[in-house]
C-alpha positions in Angstrom: 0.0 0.0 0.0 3.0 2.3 1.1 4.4 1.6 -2.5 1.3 2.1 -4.6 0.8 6.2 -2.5 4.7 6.7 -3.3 4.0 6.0 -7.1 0.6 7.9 -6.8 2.5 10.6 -5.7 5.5 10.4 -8.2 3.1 9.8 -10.7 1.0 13.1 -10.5 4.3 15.2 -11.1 5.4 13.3 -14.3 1.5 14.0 -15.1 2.0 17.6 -14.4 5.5 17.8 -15.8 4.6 16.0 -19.3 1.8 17.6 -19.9 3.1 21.3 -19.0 6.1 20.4 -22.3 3.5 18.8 -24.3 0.9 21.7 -24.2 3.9 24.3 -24.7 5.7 21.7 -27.5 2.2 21.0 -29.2 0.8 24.4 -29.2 1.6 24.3 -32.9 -0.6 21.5 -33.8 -3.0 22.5 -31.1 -3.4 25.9 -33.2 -3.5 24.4 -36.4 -6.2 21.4 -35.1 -8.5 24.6 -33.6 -8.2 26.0 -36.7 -9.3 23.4 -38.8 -12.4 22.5 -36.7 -13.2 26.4 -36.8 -13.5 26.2 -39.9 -14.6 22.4 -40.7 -17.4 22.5 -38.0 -17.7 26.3 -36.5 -18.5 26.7 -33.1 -17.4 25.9 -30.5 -14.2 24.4 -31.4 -14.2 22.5 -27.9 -16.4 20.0 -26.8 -16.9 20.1 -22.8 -18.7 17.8 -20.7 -18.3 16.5 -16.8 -17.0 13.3 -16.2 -16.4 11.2 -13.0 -12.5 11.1 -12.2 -11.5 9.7 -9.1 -13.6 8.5 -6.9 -16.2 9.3 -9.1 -15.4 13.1 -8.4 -16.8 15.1 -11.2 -14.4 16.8 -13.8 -15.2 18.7 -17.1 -13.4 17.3 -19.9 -11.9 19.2 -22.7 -11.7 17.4 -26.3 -11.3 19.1 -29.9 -14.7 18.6 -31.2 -15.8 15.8 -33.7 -19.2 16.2 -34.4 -22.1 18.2 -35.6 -25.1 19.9 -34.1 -27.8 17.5 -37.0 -30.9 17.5 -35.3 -33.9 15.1 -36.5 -37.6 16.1 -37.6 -38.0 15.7 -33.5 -35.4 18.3 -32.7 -33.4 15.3 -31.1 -29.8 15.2 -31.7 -29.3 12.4 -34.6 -27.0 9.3 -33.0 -23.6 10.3 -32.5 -22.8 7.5 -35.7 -24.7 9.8 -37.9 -23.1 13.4 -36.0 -19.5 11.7 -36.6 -17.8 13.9 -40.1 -14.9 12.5 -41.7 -12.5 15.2 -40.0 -14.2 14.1 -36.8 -13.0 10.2 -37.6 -9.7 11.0 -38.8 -9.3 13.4 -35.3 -10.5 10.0 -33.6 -8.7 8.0 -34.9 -5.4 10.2 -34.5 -6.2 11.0 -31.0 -5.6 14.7 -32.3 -9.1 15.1 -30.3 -7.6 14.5 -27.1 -4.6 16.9 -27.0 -6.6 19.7 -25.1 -7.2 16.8 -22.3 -3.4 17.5 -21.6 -5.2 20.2 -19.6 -7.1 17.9 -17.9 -4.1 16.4 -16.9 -2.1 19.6 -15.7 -4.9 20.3 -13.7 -4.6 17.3 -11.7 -7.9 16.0 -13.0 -6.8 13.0 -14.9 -3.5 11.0 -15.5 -1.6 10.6 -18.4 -2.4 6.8 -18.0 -5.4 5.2 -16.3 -9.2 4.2 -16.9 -10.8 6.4 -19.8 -13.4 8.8 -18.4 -16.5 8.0 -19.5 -20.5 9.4 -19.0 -21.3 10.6 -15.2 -24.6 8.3 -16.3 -22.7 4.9 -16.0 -21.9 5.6 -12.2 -24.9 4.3 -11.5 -24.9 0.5 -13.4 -21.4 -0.5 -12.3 -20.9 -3.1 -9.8 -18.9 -2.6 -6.9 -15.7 -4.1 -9.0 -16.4 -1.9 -11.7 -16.5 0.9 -10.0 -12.8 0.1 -8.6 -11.9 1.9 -11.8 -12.0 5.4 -10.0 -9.6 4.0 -7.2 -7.2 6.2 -9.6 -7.7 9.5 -11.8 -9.2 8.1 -15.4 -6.0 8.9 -18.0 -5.6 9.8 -21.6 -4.9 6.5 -22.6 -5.1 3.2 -20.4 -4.6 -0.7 -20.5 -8.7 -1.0 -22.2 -6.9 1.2 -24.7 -3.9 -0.7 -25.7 -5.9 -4.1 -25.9 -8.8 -3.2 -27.7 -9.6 0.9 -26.9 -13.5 0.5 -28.3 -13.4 -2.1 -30.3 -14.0 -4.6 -27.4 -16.6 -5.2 -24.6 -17.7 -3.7 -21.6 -16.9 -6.7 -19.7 -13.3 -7.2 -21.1 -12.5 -2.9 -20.9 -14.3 -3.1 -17.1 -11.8 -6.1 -16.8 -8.7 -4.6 -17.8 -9.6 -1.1 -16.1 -9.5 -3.3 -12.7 -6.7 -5.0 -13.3 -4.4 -1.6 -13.9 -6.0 -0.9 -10.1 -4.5 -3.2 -9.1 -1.4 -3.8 -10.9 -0.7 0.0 -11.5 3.4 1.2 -11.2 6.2 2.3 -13.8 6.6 -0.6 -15.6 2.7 -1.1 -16.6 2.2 2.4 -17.5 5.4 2.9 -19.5 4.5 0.0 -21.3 1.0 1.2 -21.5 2.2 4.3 -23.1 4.7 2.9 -25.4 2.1 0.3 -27.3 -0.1 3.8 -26.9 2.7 5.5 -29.8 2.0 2.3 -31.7 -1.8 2.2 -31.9 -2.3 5.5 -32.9 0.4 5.2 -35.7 -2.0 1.9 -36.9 -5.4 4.1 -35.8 -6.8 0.7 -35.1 -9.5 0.4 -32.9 -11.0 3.7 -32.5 -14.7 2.7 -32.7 -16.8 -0.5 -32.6 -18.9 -1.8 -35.5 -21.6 0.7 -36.6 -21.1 3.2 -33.4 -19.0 6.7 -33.2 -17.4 4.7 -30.0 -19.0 2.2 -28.3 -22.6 1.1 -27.4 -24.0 2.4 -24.5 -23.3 0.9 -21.1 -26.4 0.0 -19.4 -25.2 -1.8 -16.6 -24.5 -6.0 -16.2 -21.7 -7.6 -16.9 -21.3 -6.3 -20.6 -24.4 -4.1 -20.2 -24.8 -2.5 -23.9 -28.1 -0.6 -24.2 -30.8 -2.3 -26.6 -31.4 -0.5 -29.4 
């Protein structure tokens, strides 16, 4: 226990560190990426929403924006499949929408490596080992990510989420973040079949929402 608070704490500034260079060293691409959306989608450039971070403590989280504002004959949002543009995809499957998360990160409200965030909704349909994954601040990338990132199930992301709880230190996340490089070189598994991410999590042990 003594060792896991040590790396906690060792942890947070190489967060804060790395993410202080990489918003100063990507400021370039993070201009040009506003720029393009600006023009690509308009307004706003950023898409905010609060998410749970640690102990389900809620944050709001900063991504380049992907989507349009295509509303149905109800005045409904259409699905976020139908939302998703081609810049938005590429951006996806890029990670380019995630740079302003490094934010996130300098702010102390998520890790460079650790469970995604996802919707402040799900908090209530996890079981009590699901929810283990906000033991720790939710990262940019995580060990769901690099062995599967959407392309998978609930139950086998939930699965792997728990198992950097409890696993969590150096060697895990370095190697975390090095197969990270690699899968966004190969864009591979950026969305499941047919959705803009994944299917909706409505609770169970792989709990996708009927649709």
């Amino acid at each position: 226990m003594a060792d896991r608070r040590a790396f906690d704490a060792q942890k947070r500034a190489f967060d804060a560190a790395v993410a202080a260079v990489g918003l100063v060293v990507g400021a370039p691409v993070l201009v040009v990426v506003a720029a393009v959306v600006r023009w690509r989608l308009g307004t706003p450039v950023l898409f905010r929403q609060w998410r749970p971070g640690r102990d389900g403590v809620p944050f709001e989280l900063w991504k380049f924006r992907t989507m349009t504002d295509a509303r149905g004959p109800d005045g409904g949002f259409l699905p976020d499949a139908e939302r998703l543009t081609t810049l938005g995809r590429w951006l996806r499957r890029t990670s380019l929408d995630e740079l302003p998360e490094l934010v996130n990160v300098l702010r102390g409200d998520m890790s460079l490596v650790g469970p995604r965030p996802l919707l402040m909704e799900y908090l209530e349909h996890y079981s009590p080992a699901q929810a283990r994954r906000h033991e720790v601040r939710p990262g940019l990338t995580g060990w769901a990510q690099v062995n599967g990132r959407n392309a998978t199930t609930w139950a086998a992301r939930f699965a792997f989420d728990v198992e950097y709880v409890e696993r969590r230190g150096w060697r895990l996340d370095l190697r975390i973040l090095a197969r990270t490089v690699t899968q966004v070189v190969r864009g591979s598994g950026s969305a499941a079949p047919g959705e803009a991410t994944m299917p909706r999590f409505a609770g169970g042990a792989d709990g996708a929402e009927a649709r």
